[in-house]
N, C-alpha and C positions, 0 to 999 in steps of 0.2 A: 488502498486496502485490497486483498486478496481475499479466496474462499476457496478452500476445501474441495475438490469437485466442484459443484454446481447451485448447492448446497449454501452453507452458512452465509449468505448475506440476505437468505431469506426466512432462518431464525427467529422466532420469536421469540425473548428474551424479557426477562424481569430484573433489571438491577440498581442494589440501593448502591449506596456509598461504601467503603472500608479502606480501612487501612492498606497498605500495598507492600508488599514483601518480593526481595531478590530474589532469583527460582535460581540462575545461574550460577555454579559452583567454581566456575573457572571463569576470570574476567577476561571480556570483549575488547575491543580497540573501538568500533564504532558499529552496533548492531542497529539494522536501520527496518527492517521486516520480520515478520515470524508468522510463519504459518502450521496449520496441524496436519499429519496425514498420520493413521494407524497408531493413534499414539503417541506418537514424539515432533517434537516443534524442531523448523528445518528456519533459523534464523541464517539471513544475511549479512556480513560484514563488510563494510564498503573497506575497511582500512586506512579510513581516515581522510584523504581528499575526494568526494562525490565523484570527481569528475576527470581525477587523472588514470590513463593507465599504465600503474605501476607496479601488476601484479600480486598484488598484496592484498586481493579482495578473498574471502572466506564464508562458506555455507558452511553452518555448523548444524548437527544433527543432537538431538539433548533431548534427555528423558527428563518425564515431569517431575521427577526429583532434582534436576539440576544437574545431572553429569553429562557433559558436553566433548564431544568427539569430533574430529575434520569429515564433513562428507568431500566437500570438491574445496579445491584451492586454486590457485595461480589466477583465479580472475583480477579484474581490476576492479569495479567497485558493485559489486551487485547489490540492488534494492529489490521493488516487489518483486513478487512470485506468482505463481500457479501451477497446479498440477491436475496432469491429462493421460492418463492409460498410463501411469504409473512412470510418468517424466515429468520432473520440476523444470517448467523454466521459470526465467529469471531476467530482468533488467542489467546491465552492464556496460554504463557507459552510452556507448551508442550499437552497440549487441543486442540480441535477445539471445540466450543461453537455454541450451534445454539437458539434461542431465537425470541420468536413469536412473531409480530409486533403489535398486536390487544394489546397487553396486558404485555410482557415486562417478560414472564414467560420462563425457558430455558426447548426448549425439544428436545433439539438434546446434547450429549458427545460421543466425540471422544477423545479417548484417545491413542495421540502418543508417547509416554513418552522411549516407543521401538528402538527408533531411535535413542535416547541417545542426543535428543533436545530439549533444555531449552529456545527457542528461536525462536520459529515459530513466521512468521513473516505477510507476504503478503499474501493475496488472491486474486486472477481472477478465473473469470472462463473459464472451458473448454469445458463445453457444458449445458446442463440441469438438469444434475447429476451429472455431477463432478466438482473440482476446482483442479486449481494447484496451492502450498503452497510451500513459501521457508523458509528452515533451516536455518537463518544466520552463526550460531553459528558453525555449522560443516560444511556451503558452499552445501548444495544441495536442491534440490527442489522437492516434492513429487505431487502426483496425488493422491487425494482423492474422491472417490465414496461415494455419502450422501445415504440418503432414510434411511429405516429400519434395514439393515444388512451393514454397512458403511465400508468400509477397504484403505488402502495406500498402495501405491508400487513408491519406489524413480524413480524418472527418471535418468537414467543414464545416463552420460557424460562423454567424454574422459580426459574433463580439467575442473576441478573445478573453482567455480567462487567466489571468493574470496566478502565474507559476501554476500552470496546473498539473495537479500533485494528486492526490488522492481521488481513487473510482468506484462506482458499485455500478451493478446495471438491475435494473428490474427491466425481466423479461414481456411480462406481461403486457406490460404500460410501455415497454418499449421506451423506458428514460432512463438517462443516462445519469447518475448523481454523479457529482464532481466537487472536490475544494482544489481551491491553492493556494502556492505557499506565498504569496503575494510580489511582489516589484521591487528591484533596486535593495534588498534590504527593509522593505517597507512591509510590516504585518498588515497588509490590504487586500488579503487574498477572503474570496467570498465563499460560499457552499450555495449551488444550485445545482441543476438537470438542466439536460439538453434531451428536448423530444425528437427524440428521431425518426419518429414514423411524419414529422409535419414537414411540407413541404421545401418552407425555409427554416434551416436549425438556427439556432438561436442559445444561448445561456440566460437558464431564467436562474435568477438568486432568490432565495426563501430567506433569507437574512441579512437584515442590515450591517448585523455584527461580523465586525471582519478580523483576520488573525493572520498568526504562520501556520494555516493548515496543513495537515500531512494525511493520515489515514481515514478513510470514512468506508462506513459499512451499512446497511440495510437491514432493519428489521421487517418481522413480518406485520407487525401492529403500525406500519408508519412512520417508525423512528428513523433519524439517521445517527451516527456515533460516531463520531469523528474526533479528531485529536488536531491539538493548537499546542504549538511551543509557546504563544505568548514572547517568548524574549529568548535569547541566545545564552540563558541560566537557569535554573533549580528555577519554573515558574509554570511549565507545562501544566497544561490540564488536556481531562477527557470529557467531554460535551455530549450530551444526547438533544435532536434540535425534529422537537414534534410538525411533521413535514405539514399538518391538516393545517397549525396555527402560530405556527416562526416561536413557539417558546422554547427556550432553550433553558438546561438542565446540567451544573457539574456535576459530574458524579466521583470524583475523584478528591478524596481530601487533603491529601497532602500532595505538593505539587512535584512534580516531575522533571528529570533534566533531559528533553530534547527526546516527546513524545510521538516517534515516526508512525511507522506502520504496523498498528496494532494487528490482531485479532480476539477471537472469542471463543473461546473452547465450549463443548456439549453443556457445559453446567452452569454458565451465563459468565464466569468471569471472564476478565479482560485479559489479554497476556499481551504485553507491550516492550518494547524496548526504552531504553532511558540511555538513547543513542549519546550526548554528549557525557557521561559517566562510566560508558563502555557494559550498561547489566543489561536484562531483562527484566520487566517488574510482573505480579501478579495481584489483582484485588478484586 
């Protein structure tokens, strides 16, 4: 999961359940992110294989009515996002992508291809310079430094986290919340933090309950809000999982097809993609 500036993962937010309605007026191929800046949701399109590049990835730019426009094209599969002095980057493959908002033109590449990850996935950030990025594909998460001279260095953990997929960071506390999408095809993927001010990092899990996690976000009262496709069909749910005492909370009623990287717009709803169906959902 991704935020807004610096901002929305640390939101407090009050939300029941409802019904969920398509916002997207023009259909998607595979929308796997959305995020908000000024207004309008800058969704990512992988184009359908995660992990091939075949230039058929798509940021699409769409007003809260659903009328969707090309911001950038020719990528290969872009996922999360973040936006920093008015540049969205972006996940791609084994890229990080950065792309100016005035005008839809890329002036940032990074190229992690080093790591031997076809599969960069999540973005948060970690401060005003940096973000931290998870590897699905090989289970770890890195710290990357933007500006003019940009570099990586993995975060190291004692226990790897099996597809890790979705981030938030709380600054404060200095943890890291993390899910993943689990192993082999196997919904085993968990939700915890990684303390990073402790000597040896570690991944602690708050839940036993495990899934295909994809996006998690941070509220200000404790919560976390994370998304599970449950299954590779119309079965997705969106979860709120109270950090003080492992209870966990659908909130979502009718079920979802391939619940990625959500977020949360000013007014507490969800806006999500319904990545294997090609929409955006809202409730």
């Amino acid at each position: 999961m991704k935020a807004t500036a610096l901002l929305l993962p640390l939101l407090g937010i009050a939300i029941a359940a409802h019904t969920q309605t398509r916002i997207n007026k023009t259909p998607m191929k595979a929308p796997e992110s959305v995020i908000i800046h000024d207004g309008y949701y800058y969704i990512s399109d992988t184009g359908g294989d995660p992990t091939k590049k075949d230039g058929d990835g798509v940021i699409y730019k769409m007003t809260p009515q659903g009328d969707v426009t090309v911001f950038a094209d020719s990528l290969d599969s872009p996922k999360g996002s973040a936006i920093f002095r008015n540049i969205l980057y972006v996940t791609d493959v084994d890229h990080i992508r950065g792309y100016d908002l005035r005008n839809g033109k890329q002036v940032f590449n990074l190229d992690m291809s080093a790591t031997g990850s076809v599969l960069l996935n999540d973005i948060t950030p970690r401060d005003e310079n940096s973000i931290f990025v998870s590897a699905t594909d090989i289970n770890k998460i890195y710290i990357v430094q933007l500006g003019n001279t940009p570099s990586f260095e993995e975060v190291k953990i004692s226990n790897p986290i099996r597809g890790a997929n979705g981030l938030a960071y709380d600054s404060k506390r200095q943890r890291l919340y993390a899910c993943g999408f689990g192993s082999l095809g196997t919904p085993d993927g968990q939700i915890g933090y990684i303390d990073l001010s402790a000597p040896e990092k570690k991944f602690v899990p708050l839940t036993t309950r495990t899934g295909y996690y994809d996006g998690i976000t941070l509220t200000k009262n404790n919560k976390l809000i994370i998304s599970d496709w449950v299954a590779f069909e119309k079965k997705g749910v969106i979860i709120e999982l109270d950090i003080n005492n492992g209870k966990v909370v659908t909130l979502n009623k009718e079920p979802i097809s391939g619940p990625a990287d959500f977020t949360i717009d000013k007014s507490g709803k969800i806006i999500t993609p319904a990545m294997m169906e090609g929409n955006v959902m809202r409730f």
